[in-house]
C-alpha positions in Angstrom: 27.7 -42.1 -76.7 26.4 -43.7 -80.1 23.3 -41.1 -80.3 25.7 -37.6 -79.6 28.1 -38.8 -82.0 25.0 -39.4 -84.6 23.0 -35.8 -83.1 26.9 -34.3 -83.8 26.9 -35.5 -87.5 23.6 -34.7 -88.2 23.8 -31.4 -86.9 26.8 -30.7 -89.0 25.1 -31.6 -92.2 22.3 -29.4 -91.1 24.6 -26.2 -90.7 26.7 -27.1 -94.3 22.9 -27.2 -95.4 22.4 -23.9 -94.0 25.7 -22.5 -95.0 25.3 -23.1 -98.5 21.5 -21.9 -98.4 23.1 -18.3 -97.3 26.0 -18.1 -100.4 23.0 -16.8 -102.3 21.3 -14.8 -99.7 21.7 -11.3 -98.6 22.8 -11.5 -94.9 22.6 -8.5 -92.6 24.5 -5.8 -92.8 24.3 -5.1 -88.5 23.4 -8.0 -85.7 22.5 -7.5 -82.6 22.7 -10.0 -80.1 20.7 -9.7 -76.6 23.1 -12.2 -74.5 20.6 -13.8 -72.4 20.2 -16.9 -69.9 23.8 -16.5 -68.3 22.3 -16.7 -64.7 19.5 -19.3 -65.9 22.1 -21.8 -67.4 24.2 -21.3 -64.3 21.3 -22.3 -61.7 21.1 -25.5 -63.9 24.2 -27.0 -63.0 23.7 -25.7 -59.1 26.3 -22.9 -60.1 26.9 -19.0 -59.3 25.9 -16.7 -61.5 29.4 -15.8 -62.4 29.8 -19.2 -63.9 27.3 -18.2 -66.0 28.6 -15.0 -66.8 31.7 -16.6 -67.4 30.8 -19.6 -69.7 28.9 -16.5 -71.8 32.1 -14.7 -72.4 33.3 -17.8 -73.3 30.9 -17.8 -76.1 31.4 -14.0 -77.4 34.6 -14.9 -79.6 33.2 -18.1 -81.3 29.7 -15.7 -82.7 32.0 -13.2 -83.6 34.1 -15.6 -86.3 30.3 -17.3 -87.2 29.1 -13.6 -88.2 32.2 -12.4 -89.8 32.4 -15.6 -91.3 29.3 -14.7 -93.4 29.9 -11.2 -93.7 28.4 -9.0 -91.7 29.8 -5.8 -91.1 28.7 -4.6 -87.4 27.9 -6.8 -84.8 26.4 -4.9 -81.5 26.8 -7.2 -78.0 24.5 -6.4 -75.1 26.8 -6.8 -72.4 25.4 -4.9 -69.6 22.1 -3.2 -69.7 21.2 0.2 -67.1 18.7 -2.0 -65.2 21.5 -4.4 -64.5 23.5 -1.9 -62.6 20.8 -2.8 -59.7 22.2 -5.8 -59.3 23.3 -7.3 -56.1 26.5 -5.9 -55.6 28.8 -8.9 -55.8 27.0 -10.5 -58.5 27.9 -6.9 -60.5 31.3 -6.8 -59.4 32.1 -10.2 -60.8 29.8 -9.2 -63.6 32.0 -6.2 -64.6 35.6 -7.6 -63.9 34.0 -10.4 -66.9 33.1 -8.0 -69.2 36.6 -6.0 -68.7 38.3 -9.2 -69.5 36.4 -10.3 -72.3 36.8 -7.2 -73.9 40.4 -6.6 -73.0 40.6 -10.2 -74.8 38.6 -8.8 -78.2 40.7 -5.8 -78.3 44.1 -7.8 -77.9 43.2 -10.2 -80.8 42.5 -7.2 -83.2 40.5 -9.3 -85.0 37.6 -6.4 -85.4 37.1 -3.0 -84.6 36.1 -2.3 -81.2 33.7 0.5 -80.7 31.6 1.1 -76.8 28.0 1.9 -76.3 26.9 3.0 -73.4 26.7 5.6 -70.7 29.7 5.3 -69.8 29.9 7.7 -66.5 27.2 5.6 -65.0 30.4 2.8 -64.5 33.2 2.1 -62.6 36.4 4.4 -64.1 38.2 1.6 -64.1 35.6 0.0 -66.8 35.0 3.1 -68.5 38.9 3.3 -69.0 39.2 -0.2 -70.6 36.3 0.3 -73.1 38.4 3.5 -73.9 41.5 2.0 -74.5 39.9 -1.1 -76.5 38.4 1.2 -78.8 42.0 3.1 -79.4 43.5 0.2 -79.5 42.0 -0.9 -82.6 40.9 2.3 -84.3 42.5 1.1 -87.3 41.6 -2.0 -87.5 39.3 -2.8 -90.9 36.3 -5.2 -91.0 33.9 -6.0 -88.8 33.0 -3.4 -86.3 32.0 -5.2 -82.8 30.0 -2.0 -80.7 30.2 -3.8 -77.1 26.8 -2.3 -75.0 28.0 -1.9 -71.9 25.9 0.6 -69.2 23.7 0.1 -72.1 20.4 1.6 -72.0 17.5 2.5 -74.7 15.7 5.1 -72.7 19.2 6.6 -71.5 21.0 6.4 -75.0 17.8 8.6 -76.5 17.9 10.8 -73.5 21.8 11.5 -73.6 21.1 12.2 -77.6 18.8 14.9 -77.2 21.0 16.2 -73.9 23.5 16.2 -76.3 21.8 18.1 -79.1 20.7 20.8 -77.0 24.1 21.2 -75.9 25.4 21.8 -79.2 22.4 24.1 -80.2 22.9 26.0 -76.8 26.7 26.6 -77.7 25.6 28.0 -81.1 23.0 30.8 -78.9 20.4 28.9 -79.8 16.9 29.0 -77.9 14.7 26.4 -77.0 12.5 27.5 -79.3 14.4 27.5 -82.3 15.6 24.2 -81.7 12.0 23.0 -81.1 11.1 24.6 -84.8 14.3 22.6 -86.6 14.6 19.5 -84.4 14.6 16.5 -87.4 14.7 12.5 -87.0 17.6 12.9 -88.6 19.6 15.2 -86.0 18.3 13.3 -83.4 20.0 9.7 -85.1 23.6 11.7 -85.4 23.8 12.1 -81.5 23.0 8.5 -80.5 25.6 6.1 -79.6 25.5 4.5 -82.8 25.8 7.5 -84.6 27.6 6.9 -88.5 26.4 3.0 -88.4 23.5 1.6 -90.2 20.5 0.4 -88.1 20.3 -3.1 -87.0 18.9 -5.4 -89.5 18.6 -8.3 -87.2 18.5 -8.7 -83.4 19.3 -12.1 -81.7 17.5 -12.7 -78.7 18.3 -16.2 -76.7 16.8 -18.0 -73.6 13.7 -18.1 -75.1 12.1 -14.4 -73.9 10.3 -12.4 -76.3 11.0 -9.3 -75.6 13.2 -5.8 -76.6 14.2 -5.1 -73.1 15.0 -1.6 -74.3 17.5 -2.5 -76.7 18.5 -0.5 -79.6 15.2 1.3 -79.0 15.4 4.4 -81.7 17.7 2.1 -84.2 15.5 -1.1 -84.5 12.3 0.9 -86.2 12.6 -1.7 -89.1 14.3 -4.4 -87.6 13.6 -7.7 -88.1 13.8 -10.1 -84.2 14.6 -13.7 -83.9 14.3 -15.3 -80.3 15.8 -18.4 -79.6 14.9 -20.8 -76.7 19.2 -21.6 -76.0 20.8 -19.9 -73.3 23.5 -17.6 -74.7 26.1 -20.2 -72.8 24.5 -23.2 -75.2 23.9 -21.4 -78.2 25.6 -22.6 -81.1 26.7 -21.7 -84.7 23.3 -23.9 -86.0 21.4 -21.3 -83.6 22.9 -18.3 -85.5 22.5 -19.8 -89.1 19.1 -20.4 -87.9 18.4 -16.8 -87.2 20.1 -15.5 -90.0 18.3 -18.0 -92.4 15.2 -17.0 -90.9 16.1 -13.1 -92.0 16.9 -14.0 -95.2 13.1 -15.4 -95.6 11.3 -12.4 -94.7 9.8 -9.7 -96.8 11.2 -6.2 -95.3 8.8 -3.8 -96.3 10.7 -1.2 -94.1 7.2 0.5 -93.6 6.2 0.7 -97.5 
């Protein structure tokens, strides 16, 4: 009992330490956070993997008020990635009933702006409905803009841009051709998901993999990655000044 009330104190001098290291700093503008390690934390305690799930919702509010905290402007959750959709079906279900929940909850608060990425047709209506009706809810709410991934995919988000694109051109008469000869980056970036929002300058990844997972694909050209060995369920606010101090340390050359 004697040591965690010590590790307790000493970790809250480390995060003032860290808090007043970032006063000076420039954080990022745009976050995102790959929520990993609910089902890993769960078989730890002999648990379903909704526990997990669950105790990671949990955690969703707490990094929200760390970030705005410090300023950041957009904060983009990975919730639910295409690939999960494969998921046994029960572990889904109880999966997606979570996320409704959790973002019912964000949306309720109006604490930020809720905004949905996502192919949204690939879920159930009844999802698709309540990312809808989180987004109107706080339309006008000012500050931080939380864009909740959800049926999230890389590969799928670049392919419904340029699905998207064509569409448009095609309604204008325009050939194949002719879009082929004045198809830019930039027209490309204004039919993603994300489209009006600055890239991501940091992604968060925890549970300790090392990977992009197909996350943000087009937007994280120039982003810088932090991976942390805690399971989204354990991570805590000294995790995510960690990351962020580790940001403001690095040279961005952004490709000059």
């Amino acid at each position: 009992m004697a040591e965690s009330i010590v590790d307790r104190a000493l970790y809250g001098l480390y995060e003032r330490r860290l808090q007043r290291a970032l006063r000076t700093a420039e954080v990022p503008h745009h976050i995102g956070i790959m929520m990993d390690g609910n089902r890993r934390w769960a078989r730890q305690v002999a648990a379903p993997p909704a526990h997990g799930h669950r105790a990671g919702a949990e955690k969703i509010v707490d990094v929200l008020g760390w970030a705005d905290q410090i300023g950041v402007g957009v904060v983009t959750l990975w919730m639910l990635s295409t690939d999960n959709l494969r998921r046994d079906p029960q572990e889904l279900s109880d999966l997606v009933t979570i996320i409704e929940d959790a973002v019912a909850g964000l949306a309720t608060s109006r604490r930020w702006r809720i905004h949905a990425l996502g192919a949204l047709e690939l879920l159930p209506e009844s999802t698709a409905e309540q990312l809808r009706a989180a987004e109107a809810l706080t339309a006008d709410v000012e500050g931080m803009t939380v864009n909740v991934a959800v049926g999230y995919g890389g590969r799928q988000e670049i392919a419904d841009a340029v699905r998207s694109l064509l569409s448009e051109h095609g309604a204008r008469g325009e050939s194949v051709e002719q879009v082929a000869q004045s198809l830019t980056v930039e027209e490309i970036a204004a039919h993603l998901y994300t489209k009006g929002q600055p890239d991501p300058d940091l992604v968060i990844r925890t549970s300790g993999e090392q990977r992009i997972g197909g996350f943000l694909l087009w937007q994280s050209v120039h982003t810088e990655f932090y991976f942390c060995e805690a399971y989204w369920p354990d991570f805590r606010r000294v995790d995510f000044l960690r990351a962020v101090r580790s940001y403001t340390t690095r040279e961005r050359r952004l490709g000059r």
